[in-house]
C-alpha positions as CSV (number, residue, x, y, z in Angstrom):
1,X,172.3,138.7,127.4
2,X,169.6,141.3,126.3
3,X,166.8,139.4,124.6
4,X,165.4,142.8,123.4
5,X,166.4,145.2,120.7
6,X,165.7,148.2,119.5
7,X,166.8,151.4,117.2
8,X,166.0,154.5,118.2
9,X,167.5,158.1,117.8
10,X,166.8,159.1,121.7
11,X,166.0,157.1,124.8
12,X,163.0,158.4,127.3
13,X,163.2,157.6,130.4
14,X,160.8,157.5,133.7
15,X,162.5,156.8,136.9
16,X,160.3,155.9,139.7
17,X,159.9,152.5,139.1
18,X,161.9,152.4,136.0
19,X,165.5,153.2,136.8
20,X,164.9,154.1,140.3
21,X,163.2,152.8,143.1
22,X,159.8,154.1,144.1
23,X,160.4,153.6,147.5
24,X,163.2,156.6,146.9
25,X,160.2,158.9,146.8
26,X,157.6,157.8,149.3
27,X,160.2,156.7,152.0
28,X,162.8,159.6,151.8
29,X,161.8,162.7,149.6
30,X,158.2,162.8,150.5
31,X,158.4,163.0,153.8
32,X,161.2,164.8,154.1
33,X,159.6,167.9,151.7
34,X,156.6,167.1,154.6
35,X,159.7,167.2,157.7
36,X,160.9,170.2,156.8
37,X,158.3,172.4,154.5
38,X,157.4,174.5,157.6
39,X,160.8,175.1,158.2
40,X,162.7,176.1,154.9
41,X,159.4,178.2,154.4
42,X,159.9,180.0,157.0
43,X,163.5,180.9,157.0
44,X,163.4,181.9,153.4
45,X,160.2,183.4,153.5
46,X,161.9,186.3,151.9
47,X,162.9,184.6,148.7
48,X,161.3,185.7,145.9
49,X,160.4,181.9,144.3
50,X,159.0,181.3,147.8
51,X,156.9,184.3,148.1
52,X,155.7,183.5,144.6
53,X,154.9,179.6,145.4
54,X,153.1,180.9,148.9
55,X,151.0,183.7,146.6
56,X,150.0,180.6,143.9
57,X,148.9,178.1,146.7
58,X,146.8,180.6,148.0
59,X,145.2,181.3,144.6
60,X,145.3,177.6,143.6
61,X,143.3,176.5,146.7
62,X,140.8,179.5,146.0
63,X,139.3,179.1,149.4
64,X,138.4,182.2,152.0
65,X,141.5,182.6,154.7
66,X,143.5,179.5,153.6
67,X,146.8,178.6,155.6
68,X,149.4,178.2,152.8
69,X,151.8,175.9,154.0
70,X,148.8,173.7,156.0
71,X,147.7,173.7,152.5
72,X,150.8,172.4,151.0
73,X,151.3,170.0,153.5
74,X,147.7,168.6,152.6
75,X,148.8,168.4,149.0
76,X,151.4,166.1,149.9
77,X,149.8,163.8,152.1
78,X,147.5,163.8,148.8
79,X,150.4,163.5,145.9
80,X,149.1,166.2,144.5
81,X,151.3,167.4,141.7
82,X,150.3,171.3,142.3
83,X,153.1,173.5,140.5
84,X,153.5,175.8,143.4
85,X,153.9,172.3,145.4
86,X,156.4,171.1,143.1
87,X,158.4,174.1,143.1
88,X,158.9,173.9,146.9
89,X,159.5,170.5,147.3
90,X,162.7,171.2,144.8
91,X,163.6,173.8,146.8
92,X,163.8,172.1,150.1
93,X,165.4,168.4,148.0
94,X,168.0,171.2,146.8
95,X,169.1,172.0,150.9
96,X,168.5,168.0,151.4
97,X,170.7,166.7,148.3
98,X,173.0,169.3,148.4
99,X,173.7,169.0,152.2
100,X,174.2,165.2,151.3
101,X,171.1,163.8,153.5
102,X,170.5,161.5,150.5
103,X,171.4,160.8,147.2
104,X,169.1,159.8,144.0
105,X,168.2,156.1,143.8
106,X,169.3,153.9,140.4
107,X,169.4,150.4,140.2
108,X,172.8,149.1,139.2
109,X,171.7,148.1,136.0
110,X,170.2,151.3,135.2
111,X,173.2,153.1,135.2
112,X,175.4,150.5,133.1
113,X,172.6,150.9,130.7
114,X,173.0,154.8,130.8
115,X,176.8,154.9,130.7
116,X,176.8,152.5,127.8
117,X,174.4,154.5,125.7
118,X,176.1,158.0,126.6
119,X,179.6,156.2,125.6
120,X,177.2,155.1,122.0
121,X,176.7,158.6,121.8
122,X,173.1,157.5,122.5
123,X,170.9,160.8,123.5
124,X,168.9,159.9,126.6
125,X,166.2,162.3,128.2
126,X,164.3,161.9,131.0
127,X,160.3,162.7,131.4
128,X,158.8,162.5,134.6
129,X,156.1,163.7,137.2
130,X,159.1,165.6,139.4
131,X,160.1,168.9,137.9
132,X,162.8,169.7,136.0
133,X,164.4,170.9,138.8
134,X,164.2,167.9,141.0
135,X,165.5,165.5,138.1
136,X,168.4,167.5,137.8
137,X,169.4,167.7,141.3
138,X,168.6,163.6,141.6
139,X,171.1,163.1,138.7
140,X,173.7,165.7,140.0
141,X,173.3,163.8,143.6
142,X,173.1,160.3,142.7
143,X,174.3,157.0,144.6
144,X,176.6,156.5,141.1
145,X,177.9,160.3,141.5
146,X,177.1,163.4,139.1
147,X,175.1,161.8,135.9
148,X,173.4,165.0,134.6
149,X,176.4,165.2,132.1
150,X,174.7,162.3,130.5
151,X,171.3,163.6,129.8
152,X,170.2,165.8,126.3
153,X,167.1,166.6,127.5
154,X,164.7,166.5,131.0
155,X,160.6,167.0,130.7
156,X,158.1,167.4,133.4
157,X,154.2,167.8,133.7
158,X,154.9,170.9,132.3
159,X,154.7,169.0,128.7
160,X,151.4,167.7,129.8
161,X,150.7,164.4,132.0
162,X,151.9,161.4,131.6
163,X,148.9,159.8,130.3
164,X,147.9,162.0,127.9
165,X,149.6,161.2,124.1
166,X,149.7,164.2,123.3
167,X,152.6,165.1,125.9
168,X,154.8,162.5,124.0
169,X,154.2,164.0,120.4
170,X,155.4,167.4,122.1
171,X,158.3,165.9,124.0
172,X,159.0,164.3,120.4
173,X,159.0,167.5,118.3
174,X,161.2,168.9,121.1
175,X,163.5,166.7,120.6
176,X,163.5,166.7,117.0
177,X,162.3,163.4,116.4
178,X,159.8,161.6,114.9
179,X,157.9,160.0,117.8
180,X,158.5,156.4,115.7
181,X,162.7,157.5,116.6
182,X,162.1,157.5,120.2
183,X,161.9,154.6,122.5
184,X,160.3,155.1,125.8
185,X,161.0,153.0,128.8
186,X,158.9,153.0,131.8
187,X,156.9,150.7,134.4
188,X,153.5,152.2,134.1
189,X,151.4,150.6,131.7
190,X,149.1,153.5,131.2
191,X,152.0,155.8,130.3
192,X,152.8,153.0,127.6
193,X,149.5,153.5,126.3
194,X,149.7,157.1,125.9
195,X,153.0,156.8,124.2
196,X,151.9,154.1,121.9
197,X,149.3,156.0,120.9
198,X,151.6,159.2,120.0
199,X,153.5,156.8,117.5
200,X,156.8,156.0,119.8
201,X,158.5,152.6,120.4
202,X,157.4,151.5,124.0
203,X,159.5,149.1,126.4
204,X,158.0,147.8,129.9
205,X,160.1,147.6,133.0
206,X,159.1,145.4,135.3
207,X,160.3,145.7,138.8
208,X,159.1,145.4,142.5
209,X,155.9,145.4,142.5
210,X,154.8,145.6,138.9
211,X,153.2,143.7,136.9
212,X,153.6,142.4,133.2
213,X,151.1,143.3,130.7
214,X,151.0,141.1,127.8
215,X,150.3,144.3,125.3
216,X,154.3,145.3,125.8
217,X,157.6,144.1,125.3
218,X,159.3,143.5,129.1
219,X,161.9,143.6,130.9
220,X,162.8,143.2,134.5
221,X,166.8,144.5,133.6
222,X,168.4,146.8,131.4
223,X,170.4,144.1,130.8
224,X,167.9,142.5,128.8
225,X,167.5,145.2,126.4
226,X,170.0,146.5,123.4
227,X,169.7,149.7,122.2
228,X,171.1,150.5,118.4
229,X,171.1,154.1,117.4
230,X,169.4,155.2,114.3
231,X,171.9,156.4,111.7
């Protein structure tokens, strides 16, 4: 029984950690973008985005000579969340999800949560440190089947970083909402902060590894939380 409720106009959601599995990213995306980088790059070194991403890693390492896709591959050995990076990783999760090599992570009760609040008429959004791109193809190719139908709106760093408050009073007006209307669910306590600060409602998921942080309201399931839509 959900021992947690809340009213709120839209849900925001993270997903690593949240409802998804970390492990999703550093086990099977991550080093597959690192598997085949060299690869896709160089069979669709004639694409337009790719040429682009190639010509803004060059310019984004700013060093004499560099090797693009060495320089990329650093980047992800680092988790660096370059744009150029991001856009090529999406690319190359696109062949990967599409050619059905693996489909987006949600735990079970993450997506009961999400089909009961798209049935409510809930809006639900999604803001997290993959690109737009990448959410949609991880909804689109996810172990519960095609979910992007039941998301209003998807943010990336592109808003501004996760930590920063400021990103969530954008992400609010976006939505039309007054940050107090939107309830933000995540696992990382300093993104809980940031959101806080910018005036929204804040909930803390608490799975694998994480840990609880007496400052927020937890849970460990969706199925401890309730979710009432504001009139």
């Amino acid at each position: 029984m959900p021992h947690l409720t809340f009213q709120a106009a839209v849900v925001l959601l993270d997903i690593e950690g949240t409802i998804g599995s970390k492990t999703f990213l550093t086990q099977v995306l991550a080093p597959y973008a690192r598997n085949h980088l060299r690869t896709y790059i160089a069979q669709h070194a004639d694409l337009p985005a790719v040429a682009q991403a190639l010509q803004d890693t060059v310019a984004l390492a700013d060093t004499p000579n560099v090797d693009a896709v060495d320089t990329l591959l650093q980047w992800i050995a680092e988790d660096r969340k370059a744009p150029p990076l991001k856009k090529l990783q999406g690319l190359v999760w696109q062949k990967g999800f599409e050619g059905g090599d693996f489909q987006g992570h949600l735990y079970a009760d993450a997506v009961a949560a999400l089909q009961h609040w798209h049935a409510e008429g809930l809006p639900l959004a999604i803001y997290s440190s993959g690109s737009v791109q990448a959410q949609h193809l991880y909804f689109a190719h996810s172990v519960a089947g095609n979910l992007r139908p039941w998301f209003h709106s998807h943010f990336d760093t592109d808003s501004g970083a996760k930590v920063e408050a400021a990103s969530y009073l954008r992400i609010a007006q976006a939505l039309g909402q007054a940050p107090a209307e939107v309830l933000f669910a995540s696992d990382s306590v300093a993104e809980l902060q940031a959101a806080q600060i910018a005036g929204l409602q804040v909930v803390h998921v608490v799975r694998e590894d994480t840990a609880p942080d007496a400052r927020f309201a937890s849970v460990q399931s969706f199925v401890e939380l309730q979710v009432q839509r504001l009139p």
